[in-house]
C-alpha positions in Angstrom: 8.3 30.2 -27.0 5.7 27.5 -27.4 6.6 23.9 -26.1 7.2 21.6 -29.2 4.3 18.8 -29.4 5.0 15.3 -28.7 3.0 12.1 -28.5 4.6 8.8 -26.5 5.8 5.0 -27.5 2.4 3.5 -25.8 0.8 6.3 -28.7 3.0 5.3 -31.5 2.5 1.5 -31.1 -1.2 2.3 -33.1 0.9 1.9 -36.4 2.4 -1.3 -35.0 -0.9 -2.7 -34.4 -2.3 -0.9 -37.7 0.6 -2.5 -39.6 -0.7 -6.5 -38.5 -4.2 -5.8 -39.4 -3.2 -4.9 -42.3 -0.6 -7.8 -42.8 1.9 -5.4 -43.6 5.4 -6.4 -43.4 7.1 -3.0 -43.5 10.3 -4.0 -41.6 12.1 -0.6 -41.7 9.3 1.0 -40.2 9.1 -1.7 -37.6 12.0 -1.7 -36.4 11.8 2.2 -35.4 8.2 1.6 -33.7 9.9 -1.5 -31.5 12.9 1.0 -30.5 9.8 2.9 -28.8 9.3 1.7 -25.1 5.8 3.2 -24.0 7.4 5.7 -21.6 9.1 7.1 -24.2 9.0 10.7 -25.8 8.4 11.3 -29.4 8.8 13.9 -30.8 6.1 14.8 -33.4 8.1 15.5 -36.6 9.2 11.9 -36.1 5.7 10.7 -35.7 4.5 12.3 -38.6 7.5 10.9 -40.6 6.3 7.4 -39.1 2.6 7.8 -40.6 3.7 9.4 -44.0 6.0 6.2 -44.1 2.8 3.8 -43.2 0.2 5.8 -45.2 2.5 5.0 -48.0 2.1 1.7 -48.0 -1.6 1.8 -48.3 -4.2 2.2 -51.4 -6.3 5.1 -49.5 -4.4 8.0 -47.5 -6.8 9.1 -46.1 -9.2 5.8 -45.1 -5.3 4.5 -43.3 -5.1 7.5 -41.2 -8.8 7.0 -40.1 -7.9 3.1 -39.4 -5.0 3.4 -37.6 -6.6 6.2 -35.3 -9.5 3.1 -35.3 -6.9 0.8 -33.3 -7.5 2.9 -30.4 -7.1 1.1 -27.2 -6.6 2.8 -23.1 -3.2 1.2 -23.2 -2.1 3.6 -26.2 -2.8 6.6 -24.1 -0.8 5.6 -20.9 -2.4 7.0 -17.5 -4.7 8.7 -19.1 -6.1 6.2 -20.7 -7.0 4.0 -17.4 -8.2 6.9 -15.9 -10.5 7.7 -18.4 -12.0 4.2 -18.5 -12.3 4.4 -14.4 -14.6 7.4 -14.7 -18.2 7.6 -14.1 -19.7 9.1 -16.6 -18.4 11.1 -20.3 -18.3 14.5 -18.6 -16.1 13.5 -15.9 -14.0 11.2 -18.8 -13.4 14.6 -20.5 -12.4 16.6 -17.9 -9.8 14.3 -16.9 -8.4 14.9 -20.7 -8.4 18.2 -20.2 -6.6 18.3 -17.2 -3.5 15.7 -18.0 -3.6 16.6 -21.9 -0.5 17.4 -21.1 0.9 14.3 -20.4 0.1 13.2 -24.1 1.2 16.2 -26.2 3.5 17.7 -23.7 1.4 20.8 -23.7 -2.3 22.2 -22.8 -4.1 22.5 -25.5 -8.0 21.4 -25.6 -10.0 24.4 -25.0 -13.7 22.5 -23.4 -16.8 25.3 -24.2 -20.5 24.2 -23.4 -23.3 25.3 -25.1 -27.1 25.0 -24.3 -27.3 22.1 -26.8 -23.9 20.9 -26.8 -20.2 20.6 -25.7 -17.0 21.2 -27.8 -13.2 19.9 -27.8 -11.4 22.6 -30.0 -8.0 23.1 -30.7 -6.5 25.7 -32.2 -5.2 25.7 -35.4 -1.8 26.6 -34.9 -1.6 23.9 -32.8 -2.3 21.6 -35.9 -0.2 18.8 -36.3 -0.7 18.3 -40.2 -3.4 15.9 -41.6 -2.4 12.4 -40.7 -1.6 13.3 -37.2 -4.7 15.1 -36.7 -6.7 12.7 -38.6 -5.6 9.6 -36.4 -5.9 11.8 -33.2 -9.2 12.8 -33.9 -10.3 9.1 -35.1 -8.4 7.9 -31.9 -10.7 10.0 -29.8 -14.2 9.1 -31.1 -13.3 5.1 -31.1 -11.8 5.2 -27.7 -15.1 6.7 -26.5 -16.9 4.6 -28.5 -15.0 1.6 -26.6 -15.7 2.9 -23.1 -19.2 3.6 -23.7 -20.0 0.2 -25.6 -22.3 2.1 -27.7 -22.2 3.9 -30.8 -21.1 7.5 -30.3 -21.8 10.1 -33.3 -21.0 13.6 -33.1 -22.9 16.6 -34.7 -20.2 17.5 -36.5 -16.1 17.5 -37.0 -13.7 20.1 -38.0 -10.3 19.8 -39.4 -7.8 23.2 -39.7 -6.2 21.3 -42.5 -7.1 21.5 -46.4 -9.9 19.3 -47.5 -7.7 16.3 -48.9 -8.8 14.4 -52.1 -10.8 11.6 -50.3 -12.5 14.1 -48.3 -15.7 11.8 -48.5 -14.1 9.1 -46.5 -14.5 11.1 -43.2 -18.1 12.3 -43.2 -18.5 8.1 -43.9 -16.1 7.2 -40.6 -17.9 9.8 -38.5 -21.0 9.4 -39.8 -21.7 13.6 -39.6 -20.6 16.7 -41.6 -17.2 17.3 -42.0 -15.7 20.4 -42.7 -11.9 21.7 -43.7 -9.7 24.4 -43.6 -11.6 25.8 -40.3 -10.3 28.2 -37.7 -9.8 25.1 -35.0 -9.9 21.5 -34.8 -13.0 20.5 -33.3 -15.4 18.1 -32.2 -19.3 18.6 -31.3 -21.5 16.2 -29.1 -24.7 16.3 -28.0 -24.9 18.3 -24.8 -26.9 14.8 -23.5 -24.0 12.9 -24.2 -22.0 13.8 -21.5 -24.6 12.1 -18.8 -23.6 8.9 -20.7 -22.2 6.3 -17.5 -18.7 4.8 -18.5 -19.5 1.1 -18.0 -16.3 0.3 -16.4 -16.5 3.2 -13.7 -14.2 2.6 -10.7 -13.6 5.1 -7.9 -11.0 3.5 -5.8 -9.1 3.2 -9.2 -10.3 6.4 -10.0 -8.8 8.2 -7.3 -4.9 6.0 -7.4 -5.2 6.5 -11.2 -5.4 10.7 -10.6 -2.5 10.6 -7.9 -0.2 8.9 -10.6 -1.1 11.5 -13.5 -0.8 13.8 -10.8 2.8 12.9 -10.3 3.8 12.4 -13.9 2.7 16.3 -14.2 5.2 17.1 -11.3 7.9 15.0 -13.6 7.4 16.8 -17.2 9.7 19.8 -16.9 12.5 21.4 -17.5 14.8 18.2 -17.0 16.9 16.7 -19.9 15.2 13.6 -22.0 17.4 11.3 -20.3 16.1 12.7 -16.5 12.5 13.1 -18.2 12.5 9.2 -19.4 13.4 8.0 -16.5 11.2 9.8 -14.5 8.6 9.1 -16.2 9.6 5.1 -16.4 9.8 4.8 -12.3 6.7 6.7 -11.8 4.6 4.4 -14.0 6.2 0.9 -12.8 6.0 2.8 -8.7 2.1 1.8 -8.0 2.9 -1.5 -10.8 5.1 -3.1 -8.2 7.8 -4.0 -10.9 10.1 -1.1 -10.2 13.3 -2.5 -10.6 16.8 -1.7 -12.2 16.7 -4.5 -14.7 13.2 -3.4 -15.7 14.3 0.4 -15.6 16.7 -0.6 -17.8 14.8 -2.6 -20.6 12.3 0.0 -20.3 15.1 2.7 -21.7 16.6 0.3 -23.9 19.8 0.3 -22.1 22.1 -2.3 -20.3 21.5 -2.4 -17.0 25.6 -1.1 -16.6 24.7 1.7 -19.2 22.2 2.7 -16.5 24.0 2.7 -14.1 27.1 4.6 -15.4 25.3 7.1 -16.6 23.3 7.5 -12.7 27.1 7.0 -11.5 27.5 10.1 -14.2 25.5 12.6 -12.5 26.2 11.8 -8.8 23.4 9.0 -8.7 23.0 5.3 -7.5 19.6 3.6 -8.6 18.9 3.2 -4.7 19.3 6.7 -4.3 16.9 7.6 -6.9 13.9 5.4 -5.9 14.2 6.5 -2.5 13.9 10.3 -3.6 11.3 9.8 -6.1 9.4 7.7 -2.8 10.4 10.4 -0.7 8.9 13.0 -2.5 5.9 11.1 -3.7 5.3 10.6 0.1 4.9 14.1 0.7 3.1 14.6 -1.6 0.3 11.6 -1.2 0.5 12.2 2.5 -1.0 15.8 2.6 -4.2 14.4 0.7 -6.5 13.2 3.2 -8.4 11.3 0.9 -5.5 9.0 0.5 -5.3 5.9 2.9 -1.5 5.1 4.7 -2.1 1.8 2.8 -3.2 3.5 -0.5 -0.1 5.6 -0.3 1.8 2.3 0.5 0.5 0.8 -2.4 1.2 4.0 -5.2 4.7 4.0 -3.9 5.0 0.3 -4.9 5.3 -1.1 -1.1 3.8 -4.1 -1.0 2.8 -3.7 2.8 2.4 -0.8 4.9 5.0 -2.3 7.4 7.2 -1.9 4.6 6.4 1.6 3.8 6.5 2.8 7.4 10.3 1.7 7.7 11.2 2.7 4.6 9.9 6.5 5.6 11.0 6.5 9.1 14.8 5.9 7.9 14.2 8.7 5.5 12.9 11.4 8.0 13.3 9.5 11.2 9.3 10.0 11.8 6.7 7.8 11.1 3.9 8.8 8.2 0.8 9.0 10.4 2.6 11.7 12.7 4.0 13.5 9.1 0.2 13.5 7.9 -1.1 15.1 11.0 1.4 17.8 10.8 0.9 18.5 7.1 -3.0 18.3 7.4 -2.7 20.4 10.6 -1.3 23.0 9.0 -2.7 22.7 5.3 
């Protein structure tokens, strides 16, 4: 059975920001985009409801999809987002996609194929998620590259699985190459050469803590229940933020902090319990990749000193993390 698609609140918030651009009031649909928190899951019928409610509101269909894809900023894709902007170059940016794609749609879709001339993003077309949502993902994905690259980015052509719509002309003008409809995939050609292209903002250190976190947000999509999934997903982002808290936690879920915690009371929980196990296990993890610093581990487990971190693990296993390491690396 194939996994049903979903995008996140930090992905929905495009129509928010699409919305004051174009000095929209729209107070019904705002009011559902503000009950988003960007840790959120939603799921894509409700998005697609969200942009056939915005698209609406405007004279073109098609030319608001292509804008509110346009609003694209690293925020609005979460982790994977940042890590893409820490990357060296566009070939490194899209492998990272590839690799946490999941995180975004809750499934791996993007099939990466390189040619002699050129590389492709396809996805297939029963993965389509109609023409508005493919529209501003598509758009979405151009612009953001376009941002971290600070240069104009064309590609030799783009494919949609959908049906040419009536304003079909407005996206060979936003792309500025062919554009072509009802095809076998959505896809996306570039220029082979493109993918040399340096990422202006290229980071390694940030690089490296930005791959452990999506690495851990993987580890926390399962088979869990949304309310498990949510919160999951909520302490590992605000872990390496240093604002873990359960007041936060609990804003963050839209929640009153005694709602949390009756409902961790609920299933056997206490809120120290739970970010001690999700540290716990994080530690293990971190602490079998020699890459990793003690004090970069520290700081991705939202320690703010080291000292702090070694207590905090010695009361959990009753050994220290340097001794752990040696025995995990010993016999890795």
């Amino acid at each position: 059975m194939a996994t049903p698609l979903r995008v996140t609140g930090a992905w929905v918030q495009l129509l928010t920001h699409w919305l004051d651009d174009q000095q929209l009031p729209a107070p019904e649909l705002r009011v559902l985009l503000d009950s988003r928190a960007p840790a959120d899951l939603v799921p894509m019928p409700l998005w697609q409801s969200m942009l056939e409610q915005a698209v609406a509101m405007a004279p073109s269909r098609s030319l608001a999809a292509l804008q509110i894809g346009a609003q694209i900023k690293p925020r609005h894709v979460g982790v994977l987002g940042y890590l893409l902007l820490a990357c060296h170059d566009l070939a490194q940016g899209m492998a990272a996609y590839q690799r946490y794609e999941r995180l975004f749609y809750g499934d791996d879709l993007v099939q990466v194929s390189l040619g002699t001339n050129e590389v492709s993003l396809a996805w297939p077309a029963e993965a389509s998620t109609g023409e508005l949502a493919d529209t501003v993902a598509i758009a979405a994905l151009l612009c953001l590259l376009q941002r971290l690259l600070a240069t104009p980015l064309r590609p030799r052509r783009v494919s949609f699985a959908f049906v040419a719509p009536a304003e079909a002309g407005a996206y060979a003008s936003f792309f500025g190459c062919p554009v072509t409809f009802s095809a076998v995939v959505t896809r996306v050609d570039f220029p082979i050469e493109m993918m040399a292209l340096r990422l202006p903002r290229s980071d390694p250190g940030v690089q490296q803590l930005l791959h452990r976190q999506a690495q851990a947000l993987l580890l926390a999509l399962p088979d869990s229940d949304a309310f498990a999934r949510a919160l999951q997903h909520c302490m590992l982002r605000l872990l390496p933020e240093g604002t873990l808290s359960l007041n936060r936690v609990a804003a963050e879920l839209h929640l009153s902090v005694r709602s949390l915690q009756r409902r961790l009371e609920a299933r056997g929980e206490s809120w120290s319990g739970m970010v001690d196990g999700v540290r716990q296990q994080l530690a293990q993890q971190y602490l079998a990749d020699s890459a990793l610093l003690l004090s970069d581990v520290a700081l991705l487990l939202g320690f703010s000193e080291q000292s702090a971190f070694n207590r905090a693990f010695r009361r959990w296993t009753g050994d220290t993390p340097a001794r752990v390491r040696r025995r995990l690396l010993l016999h890795s």
